[in-house]
C-alpha positions in Angstrom: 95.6 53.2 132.3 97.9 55.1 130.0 95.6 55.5 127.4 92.9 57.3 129.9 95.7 59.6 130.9 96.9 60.4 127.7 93.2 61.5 126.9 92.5 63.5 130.2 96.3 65.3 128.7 94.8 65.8 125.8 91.6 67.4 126.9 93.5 69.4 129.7 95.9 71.0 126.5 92.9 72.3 124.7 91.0 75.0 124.4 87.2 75.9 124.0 86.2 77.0 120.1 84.8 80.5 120.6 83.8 81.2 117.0 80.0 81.9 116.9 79.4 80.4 113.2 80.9 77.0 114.3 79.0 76.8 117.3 75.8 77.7 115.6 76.5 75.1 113.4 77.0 72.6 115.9 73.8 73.6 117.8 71.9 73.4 115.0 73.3 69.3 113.6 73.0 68.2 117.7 68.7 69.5 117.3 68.7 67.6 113.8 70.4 64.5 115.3 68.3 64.9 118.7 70.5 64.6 121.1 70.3 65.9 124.3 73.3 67.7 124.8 75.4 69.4 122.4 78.7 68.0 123.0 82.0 71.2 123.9 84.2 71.7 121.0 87.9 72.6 121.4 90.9 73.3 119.8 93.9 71.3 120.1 97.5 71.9 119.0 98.6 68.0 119.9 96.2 66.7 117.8 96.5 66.4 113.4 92.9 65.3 113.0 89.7 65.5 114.6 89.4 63.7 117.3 86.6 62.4 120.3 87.8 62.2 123.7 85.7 60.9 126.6 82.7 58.5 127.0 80.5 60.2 129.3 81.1 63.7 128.3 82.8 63.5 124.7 84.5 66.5 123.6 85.7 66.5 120.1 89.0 68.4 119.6 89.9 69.9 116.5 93.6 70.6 115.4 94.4 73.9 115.6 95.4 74.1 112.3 91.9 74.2 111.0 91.9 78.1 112.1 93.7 79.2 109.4 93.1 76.4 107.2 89.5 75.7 106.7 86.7 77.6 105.6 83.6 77.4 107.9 81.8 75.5 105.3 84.7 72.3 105.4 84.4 72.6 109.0 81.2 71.7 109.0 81.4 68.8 106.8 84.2 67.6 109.2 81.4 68.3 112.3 78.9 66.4 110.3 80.5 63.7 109.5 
């Protein structure tokens, strides 16, 4: 039970990527993978490395670091991966 609240936290403290190149880039690995829906990515400060939350809708939070850290390009390898 703690575990499923620490993860509704952690998806409550984030918030949505707005950054059109990244979500291009998602868009375009969910059509190669073929999956039905492209799952929401957002940025979170209480997490150090990427990280899914959530079975039935998975949201992958990405520390916020990686906004001044990361070029698009590693970003995507991170996405891909």
């Amino acid at each position: 039970m703690m575990l499923i609240r620490l993860l509704i936290g952690l998806r409550r403290a984030s918030s949505p990527v707005d950054d059109a190149a990244i979500l291009q880039l998602m868009a375009r690995h969910t059509k190669a993978l073929a999956l039905h829906i492209t799952p929401p990515i957002a940025w979170c400060k209480h997490v150090v490395v990427p990280t899914v939350v959530g079975v039935l809708r998975p949201t992958i939070l990405l520390p916020i670091t990686f906004t001044t850290g990361m070029t698009p390009r590693q970003i995507e390898a991170i996405l891909t991966h």
